[in-house]
BAKOLLUM-84338 format. One record per residue (C-alpha): residue number from 1; chain; x, y, z. Coordinates in Angstrom, 1 decimal. Layout:
<sites>
<resi: NUM; chain: A; px: X; py: Y; pz: Z>
...
</sites>
This chain:
<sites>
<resi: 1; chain: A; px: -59.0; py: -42.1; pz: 70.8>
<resi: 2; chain: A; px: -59.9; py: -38.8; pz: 72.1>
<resi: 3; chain: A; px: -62.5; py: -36.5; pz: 70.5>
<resi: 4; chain: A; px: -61.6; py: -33.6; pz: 71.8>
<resi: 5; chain: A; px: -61.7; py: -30.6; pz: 69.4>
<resi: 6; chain: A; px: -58.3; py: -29.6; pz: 68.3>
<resi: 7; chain: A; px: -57.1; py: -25.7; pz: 69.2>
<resi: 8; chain: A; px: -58.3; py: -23.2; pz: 66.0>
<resi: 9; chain: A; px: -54.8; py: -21.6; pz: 65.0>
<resi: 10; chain: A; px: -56.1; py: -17.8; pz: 64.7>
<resi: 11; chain: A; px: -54.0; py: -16.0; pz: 62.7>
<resi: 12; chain: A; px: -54.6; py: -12.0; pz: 64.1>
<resi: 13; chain: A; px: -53.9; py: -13.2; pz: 67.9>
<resi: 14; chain: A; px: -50.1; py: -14.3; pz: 66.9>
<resi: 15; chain: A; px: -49.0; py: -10.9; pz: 65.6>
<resi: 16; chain: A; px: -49.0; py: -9.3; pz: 69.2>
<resi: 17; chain: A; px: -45.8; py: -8.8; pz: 70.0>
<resi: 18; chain: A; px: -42.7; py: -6.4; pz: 69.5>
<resi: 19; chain: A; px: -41.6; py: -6.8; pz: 66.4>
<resi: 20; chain: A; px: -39.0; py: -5.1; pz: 64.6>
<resi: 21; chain: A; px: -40.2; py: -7.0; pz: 61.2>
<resi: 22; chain: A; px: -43.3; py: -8.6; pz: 59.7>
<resi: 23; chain: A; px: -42.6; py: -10.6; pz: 56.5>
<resi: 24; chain: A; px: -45.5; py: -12.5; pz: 54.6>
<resi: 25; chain: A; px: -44.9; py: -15.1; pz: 52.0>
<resi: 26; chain: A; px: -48.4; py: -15.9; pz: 50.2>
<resi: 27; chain: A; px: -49.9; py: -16.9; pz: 46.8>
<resi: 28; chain: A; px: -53.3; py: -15.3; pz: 47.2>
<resi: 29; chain: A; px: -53.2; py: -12.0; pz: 48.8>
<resi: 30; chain: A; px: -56.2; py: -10.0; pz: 49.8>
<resi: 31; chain: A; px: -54.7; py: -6.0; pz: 50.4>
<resi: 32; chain: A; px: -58.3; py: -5.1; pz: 52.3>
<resi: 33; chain: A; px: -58.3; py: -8.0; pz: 54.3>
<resi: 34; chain: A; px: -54.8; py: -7.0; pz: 55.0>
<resi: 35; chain: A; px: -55.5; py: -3.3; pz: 55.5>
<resi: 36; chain: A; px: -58.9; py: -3.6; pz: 57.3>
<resi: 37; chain: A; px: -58.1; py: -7.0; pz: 59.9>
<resi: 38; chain: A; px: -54.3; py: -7.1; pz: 60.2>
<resi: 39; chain: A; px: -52.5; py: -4.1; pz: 60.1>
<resi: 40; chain: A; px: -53.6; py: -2.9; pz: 63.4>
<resi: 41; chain: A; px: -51.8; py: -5.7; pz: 64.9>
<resi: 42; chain: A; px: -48.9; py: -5.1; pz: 63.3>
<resi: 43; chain: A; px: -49.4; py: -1.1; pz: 63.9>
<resi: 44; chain: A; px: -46.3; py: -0.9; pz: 65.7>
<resi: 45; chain: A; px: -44.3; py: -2.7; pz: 63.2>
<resi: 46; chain: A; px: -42.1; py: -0.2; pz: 61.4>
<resi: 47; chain: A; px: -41.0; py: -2.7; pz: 58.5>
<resi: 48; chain: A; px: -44.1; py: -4.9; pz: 56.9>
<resi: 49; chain: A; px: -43.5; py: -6.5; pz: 53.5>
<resi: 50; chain: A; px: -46.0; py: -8.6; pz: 51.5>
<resi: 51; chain: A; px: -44.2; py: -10.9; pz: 49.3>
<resi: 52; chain: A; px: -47.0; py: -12.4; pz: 47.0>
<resi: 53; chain: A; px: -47.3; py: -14.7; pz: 43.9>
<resi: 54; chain: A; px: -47.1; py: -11.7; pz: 41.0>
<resi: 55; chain: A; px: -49.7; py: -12.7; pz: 38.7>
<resi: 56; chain: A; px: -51.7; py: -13.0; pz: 42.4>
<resi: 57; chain: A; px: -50.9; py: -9.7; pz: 43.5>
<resi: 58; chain: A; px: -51.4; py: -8.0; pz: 39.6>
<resi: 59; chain: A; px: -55.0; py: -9.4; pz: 39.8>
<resi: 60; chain: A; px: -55.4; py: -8.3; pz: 43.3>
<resi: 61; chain: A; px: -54.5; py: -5.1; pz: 42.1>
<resi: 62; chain: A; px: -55.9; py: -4.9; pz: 38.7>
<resi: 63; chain: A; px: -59.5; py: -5.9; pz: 40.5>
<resi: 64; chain: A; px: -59.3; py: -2.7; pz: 42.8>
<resi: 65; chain: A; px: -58.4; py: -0.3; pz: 39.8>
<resi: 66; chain: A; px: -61.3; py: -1.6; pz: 38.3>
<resi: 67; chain: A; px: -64.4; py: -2.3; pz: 41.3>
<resi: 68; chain: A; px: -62.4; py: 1.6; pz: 43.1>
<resi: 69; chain: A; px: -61.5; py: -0.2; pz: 45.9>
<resi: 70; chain: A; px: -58.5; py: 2.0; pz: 47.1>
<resi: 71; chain: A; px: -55.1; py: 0.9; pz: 49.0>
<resi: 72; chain: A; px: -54.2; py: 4.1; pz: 50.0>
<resi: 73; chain: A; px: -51.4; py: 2.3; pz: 52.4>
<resi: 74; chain: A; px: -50.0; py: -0.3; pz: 50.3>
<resi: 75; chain: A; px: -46.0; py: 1.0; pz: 49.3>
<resi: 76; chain: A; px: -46.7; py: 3.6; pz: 51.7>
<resi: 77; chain: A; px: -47.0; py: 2.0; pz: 55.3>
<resi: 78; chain: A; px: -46.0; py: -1.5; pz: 54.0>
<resi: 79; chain: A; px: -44.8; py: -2.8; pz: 51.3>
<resi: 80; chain: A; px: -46.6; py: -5.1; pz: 48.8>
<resi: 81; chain: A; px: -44.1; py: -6.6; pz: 46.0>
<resi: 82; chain: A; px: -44.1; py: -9.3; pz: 43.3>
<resi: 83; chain: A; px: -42.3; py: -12.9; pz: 43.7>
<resi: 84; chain: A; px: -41.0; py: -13.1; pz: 39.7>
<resi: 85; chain: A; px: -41.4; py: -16.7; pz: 39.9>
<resi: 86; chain: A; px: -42.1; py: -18.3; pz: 35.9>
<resi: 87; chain: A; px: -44.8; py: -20.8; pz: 37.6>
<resi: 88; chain: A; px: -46.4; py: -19.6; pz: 41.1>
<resi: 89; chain: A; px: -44.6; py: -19.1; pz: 44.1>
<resi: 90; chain: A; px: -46.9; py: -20.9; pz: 46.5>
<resi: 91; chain: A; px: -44.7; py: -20.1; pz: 49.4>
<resi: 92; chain: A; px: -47.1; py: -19.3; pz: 52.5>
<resi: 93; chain: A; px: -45.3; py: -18.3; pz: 56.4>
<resi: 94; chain: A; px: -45.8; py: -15.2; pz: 58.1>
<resi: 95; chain: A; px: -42.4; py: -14.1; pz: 60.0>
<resi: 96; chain: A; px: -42.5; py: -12.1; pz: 63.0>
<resi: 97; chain: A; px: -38.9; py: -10.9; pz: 63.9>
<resi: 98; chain: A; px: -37.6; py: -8.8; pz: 67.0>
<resi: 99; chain: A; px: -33.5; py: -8.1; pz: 68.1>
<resi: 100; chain: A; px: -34.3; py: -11.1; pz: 70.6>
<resi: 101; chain: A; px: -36.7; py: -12.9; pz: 69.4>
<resi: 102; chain: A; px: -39.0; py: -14.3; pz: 66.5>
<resi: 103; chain: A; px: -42.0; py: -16.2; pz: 65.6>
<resi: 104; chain: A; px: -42.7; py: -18.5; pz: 62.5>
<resi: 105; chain: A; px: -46.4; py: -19.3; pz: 61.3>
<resi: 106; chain: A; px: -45.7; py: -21.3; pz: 58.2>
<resi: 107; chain: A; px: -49.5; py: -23.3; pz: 56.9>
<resi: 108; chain: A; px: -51.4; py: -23.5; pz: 53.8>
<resi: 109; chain: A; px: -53.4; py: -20.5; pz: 54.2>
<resi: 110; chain: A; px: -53.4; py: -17.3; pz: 52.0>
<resi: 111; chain: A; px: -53.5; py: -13.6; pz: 53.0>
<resi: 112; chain: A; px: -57.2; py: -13.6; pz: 53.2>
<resi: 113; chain: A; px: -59.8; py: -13.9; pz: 55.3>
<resi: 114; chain: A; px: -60.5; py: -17.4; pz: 54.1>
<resi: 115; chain: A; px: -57.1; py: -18.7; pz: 54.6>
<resi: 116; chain: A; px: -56.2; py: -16.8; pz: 57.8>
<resi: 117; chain: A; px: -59.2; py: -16.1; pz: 60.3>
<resi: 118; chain: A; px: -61.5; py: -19.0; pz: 58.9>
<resi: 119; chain: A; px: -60.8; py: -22.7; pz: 60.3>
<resi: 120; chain: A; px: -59.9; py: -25.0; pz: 57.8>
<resi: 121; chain: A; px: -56.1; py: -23.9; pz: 57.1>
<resi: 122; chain: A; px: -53.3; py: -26.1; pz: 58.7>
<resi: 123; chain: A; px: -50.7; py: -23.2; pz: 60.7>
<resi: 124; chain: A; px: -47.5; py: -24.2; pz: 62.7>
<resi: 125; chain: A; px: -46.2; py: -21.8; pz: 65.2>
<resi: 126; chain: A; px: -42.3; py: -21.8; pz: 65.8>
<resi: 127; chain: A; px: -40.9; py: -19.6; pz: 68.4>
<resi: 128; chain: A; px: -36.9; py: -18.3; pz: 69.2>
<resi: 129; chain: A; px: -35.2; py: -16.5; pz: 71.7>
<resi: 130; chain: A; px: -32.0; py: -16.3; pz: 72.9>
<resi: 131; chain: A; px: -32.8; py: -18.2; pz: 75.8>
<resi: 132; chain: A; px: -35.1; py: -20.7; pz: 73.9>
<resi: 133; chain: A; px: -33.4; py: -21.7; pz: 70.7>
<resi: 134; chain: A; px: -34.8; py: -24.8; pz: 70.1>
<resi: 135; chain: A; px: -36.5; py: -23.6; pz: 66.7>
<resi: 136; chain: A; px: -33.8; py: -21.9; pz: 65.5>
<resi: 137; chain: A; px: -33.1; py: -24.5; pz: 62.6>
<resi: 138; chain: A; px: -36.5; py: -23.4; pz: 61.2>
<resi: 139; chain: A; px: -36.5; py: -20.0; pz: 61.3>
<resi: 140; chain: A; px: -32.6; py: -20.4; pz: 59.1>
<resi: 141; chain: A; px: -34.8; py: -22.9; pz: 56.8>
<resi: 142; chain: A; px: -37.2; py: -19.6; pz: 55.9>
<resi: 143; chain: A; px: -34.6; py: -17.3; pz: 56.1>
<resi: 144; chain: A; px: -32.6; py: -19.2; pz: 53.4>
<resi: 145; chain: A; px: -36.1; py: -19.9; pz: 51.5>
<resi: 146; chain: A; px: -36.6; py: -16.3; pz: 51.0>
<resi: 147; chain: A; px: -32.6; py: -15.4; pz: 50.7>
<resi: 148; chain: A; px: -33.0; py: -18.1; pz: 47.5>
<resi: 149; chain: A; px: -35.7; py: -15.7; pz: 45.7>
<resi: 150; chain: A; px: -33.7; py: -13.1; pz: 46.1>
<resi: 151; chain: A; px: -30.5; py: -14.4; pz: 45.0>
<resi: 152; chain: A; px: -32.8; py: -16.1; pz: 42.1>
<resi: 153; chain: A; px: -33.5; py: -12.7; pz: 41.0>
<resi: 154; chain: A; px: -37.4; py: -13.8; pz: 42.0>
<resi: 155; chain: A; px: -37.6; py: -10.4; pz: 44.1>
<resi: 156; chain: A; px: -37.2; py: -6.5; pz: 42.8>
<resi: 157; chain: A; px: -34.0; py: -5.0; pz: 44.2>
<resi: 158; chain: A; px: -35.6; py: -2.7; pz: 46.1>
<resi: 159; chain: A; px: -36.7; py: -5.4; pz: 48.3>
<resi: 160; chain: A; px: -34.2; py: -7.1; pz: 48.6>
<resi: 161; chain: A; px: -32.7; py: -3.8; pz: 50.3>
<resi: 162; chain: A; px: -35.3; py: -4.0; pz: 52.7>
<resi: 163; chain: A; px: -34.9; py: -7.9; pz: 53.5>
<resi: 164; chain: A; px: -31.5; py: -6.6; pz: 54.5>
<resi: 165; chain: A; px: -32.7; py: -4.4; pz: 56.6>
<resi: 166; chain: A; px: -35.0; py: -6.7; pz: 58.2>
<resi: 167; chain: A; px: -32.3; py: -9.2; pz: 59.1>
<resi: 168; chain: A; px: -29.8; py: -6.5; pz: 60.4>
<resi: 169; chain: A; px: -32.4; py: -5.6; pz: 62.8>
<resi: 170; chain: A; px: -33.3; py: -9.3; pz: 64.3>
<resi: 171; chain: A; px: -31.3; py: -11.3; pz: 66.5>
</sites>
């Protein structure tokens, strides 16, 4: 039996890349931790949407109105919406889509520090290509897992319009 320490998944290092799209799926949601560690990864990104739990994100919010934390970028350079869910949507994968490729981080970690930079959370990594395909039947499993809140009426229209967009723009 070996010993050996497995690999820390680090959340920040898997955004490199040229993406076209950055989708998260979370309950928790921290915006600063989002604003302050991520977004400089995903700098290059021009579509990023935050799809959190609602009562999550209205807390999240609610908390900064009150403390004066400010958020200056969030429905300005990304996009930070409700999932309408009657119980919580405890939905958690982070997808990275290009026009040729894509990568899939699906785990139990929130969008925090805590559940994305901080060992303890289990991540899986999927990747697609054209010219290796071999995930492809995961990446249509989160596709159809977020095309079900929206046909539930679980996301605001507005979003939706944008999911559109996202998947117009990936291979």
């Amino acid at each position: 039996m070996s010993t050996a320490p497995r690999p820390r998944v680090v959340i920040p290092e898997l955004l490199q890349g040229q993406w076209t799209t950055a989708l998260i799926c979370t309950f928790g949601v921290s915006l600063t931790f989002y604003e302050t560690r991520l977004m400089s990864q995903l700098g290059q990104v021009p579509l990023r949407i935050i799809l959190a739990d609602d009562e999550q994100l209205a807390s999240t919010l609610g908390e900064a109105a009150r403390t004066g934390q400010r958020h200056r970028l969030a429905n300005m350079a990304y996009v930070a919406a409700p999932i309408r869910h009657p119980r919580a949507a405890h939905g958690k994968l982070m997808l990275l889509l290009g026009p040729a490729s894509g990568r899939l981080i699906v785990g139990s970690g929130n969008l925090g520090y805590d559940g994305c930079a901080s060992p303890g959370e289990l991540w899986h990594v999927f990747a697609y290509s054209d010219d290796q395909p071999q995930h492809l039947n995961e990446f249509a499993a989160a596709r159809t897992f977020i095309d079900g809140l929206a046909s539930r009426q679980l996301l605001d229209p507005p979003v939706v319009e944008l999911l559109l967009t996202a998947w117009g723009a990936a291979t």
